[in-house]
N, C-alpha and C positions, 0 to 999 in steps of 0.2 A: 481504417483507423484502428490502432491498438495504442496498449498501454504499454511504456519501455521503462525500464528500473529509475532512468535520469527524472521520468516524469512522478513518478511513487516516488523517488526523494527529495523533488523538490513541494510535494505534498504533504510526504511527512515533517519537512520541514516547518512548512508554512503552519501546520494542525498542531504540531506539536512543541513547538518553537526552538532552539539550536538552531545551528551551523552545519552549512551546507558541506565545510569544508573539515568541519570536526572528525578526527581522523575515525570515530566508529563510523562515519558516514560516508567514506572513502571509499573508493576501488569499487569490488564486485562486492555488492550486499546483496544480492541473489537469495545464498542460503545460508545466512546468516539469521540467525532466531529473533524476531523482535524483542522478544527481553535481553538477548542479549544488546541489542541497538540500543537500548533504553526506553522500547515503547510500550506502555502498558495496555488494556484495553480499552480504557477511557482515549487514549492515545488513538487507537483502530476505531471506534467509534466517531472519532471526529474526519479521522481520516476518509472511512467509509461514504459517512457524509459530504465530503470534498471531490471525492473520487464520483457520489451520484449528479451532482451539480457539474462536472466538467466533463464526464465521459456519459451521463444519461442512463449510467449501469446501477443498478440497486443490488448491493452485495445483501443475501437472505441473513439474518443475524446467528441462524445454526451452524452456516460455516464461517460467520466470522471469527466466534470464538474459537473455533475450529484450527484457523490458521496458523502456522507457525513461523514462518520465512516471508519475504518479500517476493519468491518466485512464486509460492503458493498462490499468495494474493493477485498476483499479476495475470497468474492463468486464471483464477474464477473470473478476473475483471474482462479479459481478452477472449473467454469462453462464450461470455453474454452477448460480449461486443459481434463477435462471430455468427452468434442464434439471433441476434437482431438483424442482419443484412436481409 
């Protein structure tokens, strides 16, 4: 099991509320900067939260704030996912 971009934005979706299909949400959001997406931290914090309830991963809060892109996030989420097999 890992985590794929479709599923981090239909997370941040749901966390942060917007449109799945709003065009900053479109295409490859990869490495695209959450501030620029529109997400703050209070945004990633909810997200985080979202993200331990469906994948079972607890992102540590030193590299949350840490994070800058959706790819970042996706590898600490898939890195954990990987050390728990």
């Amino acid at each position: 099991m890992s985590m794929t971009i479709d599923e981090l934005r239909r997370i941040l979706v749901e966390c942060a509320g917007g449109d799945e299909t709003a065009p900053e949400l479109a295409g490859d959001i990869s490495e695209v900067g959450f501030e620029e997406l529109g997400y703050d931290s209070l945004a990633l914090i909810e997200t985080a939260s979202r993200i331990e309830r469906d994948f079972g991963v607890k992102i540590p809060e030193d590299r949350l704030v840490e994070v800058k892109t959706p790819a970042e996030l996706i590898g600490i989420v898939n890195g954990q996912l990987a050390g728990a097999l």
